[in-house]
C-alpha positions in Angstrom: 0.0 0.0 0.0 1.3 3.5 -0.8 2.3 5.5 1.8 1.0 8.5 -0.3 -2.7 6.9 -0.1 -4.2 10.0 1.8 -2.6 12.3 -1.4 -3.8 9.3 -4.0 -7.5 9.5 -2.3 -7.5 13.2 -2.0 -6.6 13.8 -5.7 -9.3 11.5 -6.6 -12.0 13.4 -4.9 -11.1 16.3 -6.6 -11.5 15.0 -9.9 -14.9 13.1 -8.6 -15.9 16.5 -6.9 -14.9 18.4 -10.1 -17.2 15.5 -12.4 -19.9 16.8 -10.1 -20.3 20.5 -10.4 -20.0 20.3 -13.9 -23.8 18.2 -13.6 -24.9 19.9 -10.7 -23.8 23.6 -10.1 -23.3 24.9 -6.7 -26.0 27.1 -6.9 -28.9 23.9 -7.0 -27.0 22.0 -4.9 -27.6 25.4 -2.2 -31.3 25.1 -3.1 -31.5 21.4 -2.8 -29.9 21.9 1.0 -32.1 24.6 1.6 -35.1 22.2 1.7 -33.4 20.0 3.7 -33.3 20.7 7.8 -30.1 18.5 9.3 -30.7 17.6 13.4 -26.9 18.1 14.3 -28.4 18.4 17.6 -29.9 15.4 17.9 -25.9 14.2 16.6 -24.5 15.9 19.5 -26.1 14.4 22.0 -26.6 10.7 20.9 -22.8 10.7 21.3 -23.0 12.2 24.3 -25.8 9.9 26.1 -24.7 8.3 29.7 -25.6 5.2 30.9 -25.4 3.1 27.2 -23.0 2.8 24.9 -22.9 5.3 22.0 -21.2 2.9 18.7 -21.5 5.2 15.4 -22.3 2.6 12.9 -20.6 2.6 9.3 -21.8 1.7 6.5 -18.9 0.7 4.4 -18.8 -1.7 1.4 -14.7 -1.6 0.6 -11.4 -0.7 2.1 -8.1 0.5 0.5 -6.3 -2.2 2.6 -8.8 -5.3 2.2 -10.8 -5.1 -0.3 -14.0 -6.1 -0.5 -16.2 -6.0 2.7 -19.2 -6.7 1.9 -20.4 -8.3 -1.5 -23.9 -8.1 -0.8 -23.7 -4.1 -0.1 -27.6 -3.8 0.9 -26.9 -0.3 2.5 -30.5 0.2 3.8 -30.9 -3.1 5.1 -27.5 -2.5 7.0 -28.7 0.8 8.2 -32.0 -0.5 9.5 -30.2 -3.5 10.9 -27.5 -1.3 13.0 -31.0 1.1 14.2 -32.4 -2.0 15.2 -29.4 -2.8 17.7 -29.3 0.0 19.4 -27.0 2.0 17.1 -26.8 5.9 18.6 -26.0 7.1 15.0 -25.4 6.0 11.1 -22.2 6.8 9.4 -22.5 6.3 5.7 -19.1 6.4 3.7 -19.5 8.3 0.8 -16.2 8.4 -1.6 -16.4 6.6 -4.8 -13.2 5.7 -6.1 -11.6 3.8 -3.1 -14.4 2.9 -0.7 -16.8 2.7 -3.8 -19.3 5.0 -2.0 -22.0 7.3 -3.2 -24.2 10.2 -2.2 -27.1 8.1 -3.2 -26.5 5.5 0.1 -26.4 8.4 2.1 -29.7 10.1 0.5 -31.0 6.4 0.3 -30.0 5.7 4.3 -31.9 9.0 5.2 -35.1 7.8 3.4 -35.5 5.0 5.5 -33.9 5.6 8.9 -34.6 7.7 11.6 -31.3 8.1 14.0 -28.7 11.0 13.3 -26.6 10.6 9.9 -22.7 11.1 9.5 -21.5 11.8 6.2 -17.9 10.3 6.1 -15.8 11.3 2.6 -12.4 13.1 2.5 -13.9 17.0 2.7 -11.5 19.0 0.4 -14.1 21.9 -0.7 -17.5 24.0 0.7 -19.5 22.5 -2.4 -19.3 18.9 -0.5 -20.9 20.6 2.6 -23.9 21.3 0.9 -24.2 18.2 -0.8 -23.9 16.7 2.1 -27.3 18.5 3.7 -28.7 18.2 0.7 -28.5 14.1 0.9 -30.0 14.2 4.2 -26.8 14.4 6.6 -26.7 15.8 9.7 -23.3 15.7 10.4 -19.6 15.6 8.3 -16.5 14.4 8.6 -13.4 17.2 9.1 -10.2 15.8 8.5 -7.3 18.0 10.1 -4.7 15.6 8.2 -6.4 17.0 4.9 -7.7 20.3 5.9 -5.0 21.8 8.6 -5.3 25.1 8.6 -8.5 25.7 6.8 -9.7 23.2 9.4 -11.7 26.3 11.4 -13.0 28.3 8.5 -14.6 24.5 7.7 -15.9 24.0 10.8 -17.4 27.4 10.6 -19.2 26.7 7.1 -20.6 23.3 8.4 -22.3 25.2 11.1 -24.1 27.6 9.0 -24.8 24.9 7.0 -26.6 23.3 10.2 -24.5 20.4 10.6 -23.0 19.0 13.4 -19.0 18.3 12.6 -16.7 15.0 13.7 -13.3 16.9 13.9 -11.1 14.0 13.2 -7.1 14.1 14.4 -4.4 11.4 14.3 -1.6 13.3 16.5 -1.1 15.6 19.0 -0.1 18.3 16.5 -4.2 17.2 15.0 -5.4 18.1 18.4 -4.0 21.2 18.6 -5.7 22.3 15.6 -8.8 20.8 16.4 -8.8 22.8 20.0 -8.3 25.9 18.2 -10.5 25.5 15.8 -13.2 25.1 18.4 -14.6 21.6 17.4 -17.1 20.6 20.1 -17.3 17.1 18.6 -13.1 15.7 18.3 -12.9 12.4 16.6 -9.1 10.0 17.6 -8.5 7.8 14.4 -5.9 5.4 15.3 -5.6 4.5 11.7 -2.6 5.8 9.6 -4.7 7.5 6.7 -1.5 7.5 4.3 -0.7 3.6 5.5 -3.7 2.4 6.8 -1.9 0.8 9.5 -3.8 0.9 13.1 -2.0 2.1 16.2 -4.6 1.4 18.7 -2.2 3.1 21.5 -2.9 6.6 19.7 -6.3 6.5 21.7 -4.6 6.1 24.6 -1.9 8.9 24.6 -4.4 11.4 22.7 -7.4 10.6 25.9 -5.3 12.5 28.2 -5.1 15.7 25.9 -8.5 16.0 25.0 -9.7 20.0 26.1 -12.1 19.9 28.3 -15.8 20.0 27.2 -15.5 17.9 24.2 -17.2 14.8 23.3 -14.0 12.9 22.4 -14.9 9.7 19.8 -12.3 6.8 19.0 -12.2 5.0 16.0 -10.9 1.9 14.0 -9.3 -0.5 15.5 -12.3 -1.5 17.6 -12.7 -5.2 17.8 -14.3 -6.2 21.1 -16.4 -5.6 23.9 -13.2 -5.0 26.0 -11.8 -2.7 23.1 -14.9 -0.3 24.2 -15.0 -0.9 27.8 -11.1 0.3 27.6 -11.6 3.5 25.6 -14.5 4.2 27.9 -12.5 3.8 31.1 -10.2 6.3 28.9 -12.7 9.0 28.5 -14.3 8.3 25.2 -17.7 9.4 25.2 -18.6 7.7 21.4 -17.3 4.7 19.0 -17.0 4.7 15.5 -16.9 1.2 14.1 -17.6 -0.3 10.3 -15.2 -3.3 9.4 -16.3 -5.6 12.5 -19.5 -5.0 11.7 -19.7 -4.8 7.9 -18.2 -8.2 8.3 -20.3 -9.8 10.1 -22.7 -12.6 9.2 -25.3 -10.6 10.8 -24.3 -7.1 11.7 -27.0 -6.0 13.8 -26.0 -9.0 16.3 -22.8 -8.4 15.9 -23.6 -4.6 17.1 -25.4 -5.6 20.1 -22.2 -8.1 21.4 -20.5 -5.0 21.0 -22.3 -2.9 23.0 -22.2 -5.5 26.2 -19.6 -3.7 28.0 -19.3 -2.1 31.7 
């Protein structure tokens, strides 16, 4: 795997996001989000619930690393399955070219389920925030590793867009952005995004930095019930998880042996 993989998937969603305005100019795309009204407050606080545990469900048919997830990519019936178990919120990966994703899962998801929606693409430009009300999201994905400094002015736009924002970091220098950015809502990937590579200690060391008042999330890497009874001792409020599930014979059970944690 190339250890330019973030660069590789960035470049492609330009090109993707470039195929797009040509068929849909920014102006429609504004009215199409217009009619839409996001619940990034509803988000916020099904991550922040006490007394359960809050798992972020993905929706994720391939991987750069592995492949094929899923064969049988029945996004809606995932989506209801994950509700179902107990899921506090839907992420629905959106990026075509490496995690063969569309806007229509997400559009299609939000048709049919009623919990809080997480766009997840690589955001590189403010046209993708309004697609991303506009299919029915009521949060996105911010990427310091892609964004850096532009990481508050994004931030900003999301929440004029309505929409709740998963800050995401990989290192301390991520955090400190994040922190000054303002993001309410920080997301600790311990997943390399130029290797792909999982350092599941990242959580750890990262837990103690958090700012105060922030509804930290961890993600990948999560395995086991005792994965997310360990990040919880740690402080994590919320759980992103997609390949243990996606994998599963039956996701939804798979979900709920998840969730049996103390």
């Amino acid at each position: 795997m190339s250890s330019d993989l973030l660069d590789r998937i960035v470049s492609a969603t330009r090109v993707t996001l470039e195929e797009r305005r040509q068929t849909r100019p920014f102006a429609q795309v504004e009215r199409d989000a217009a009619r839409c009204t996001p619940r990034s407050a509803e988000f916020r606080a099904a991550l922040g619930r006490t007394g359960t545990v809050n798992v972020i469900a993905e929706c994720k048919r391939r991987s750069p690393l592995k492949g094929l997830l899923c064969a049988d990519y029945a996004v809606v019936d995932l989506a209801r399955s994950y509700e179902a178990a107990g899921a506090a919120a839907i992420s629905v990966l959106t990026e075509p070219s490496f995690f063969d994703g569309a806007l229509a899962h997400l559009a299609d998801v939000r048709a049919e389920v009623g919990l809080p929606l997480l766009r997840k693409d690589f955001i590189v430009d403010e046209y993708q925030i309004a697609e991303t009300r506009a299919a029915g999201a009521d949060a996105i994905l911010l990427i310091v590793a892609i964004l850096g400094t532009r990481t508050e002015a994004f931030l900003r736009k999301a929440e004029d867009a309505g929409l709740a924002a998963l800050v995401e970091v990989h290192d301390e220098a991520d955090l400190h952005v994040a922190r000054d950015a303002g993001a309410s809502i920080v997301g600790v990937n311990s997943r390399d995004l130029r290797t792909m590579t999982v350092r599941p200690e990242t959580c750890g060391e990262l837990a103690a930095r958090m700012p105060p008042n922030v509804t930290a999330v961890a993600e990948s890497g999560i395995r086991t019930a005792d994965d997310l009874g360990r990040l919880r001792a740690l402080g994590y409020s919320a759980f992103l998880v997609g390949e243990r599930l996606v994998r599963a014979a039956d996701p939804g059970q798979a979900l709920r042996e998840l969730t049996v944690c103390t």
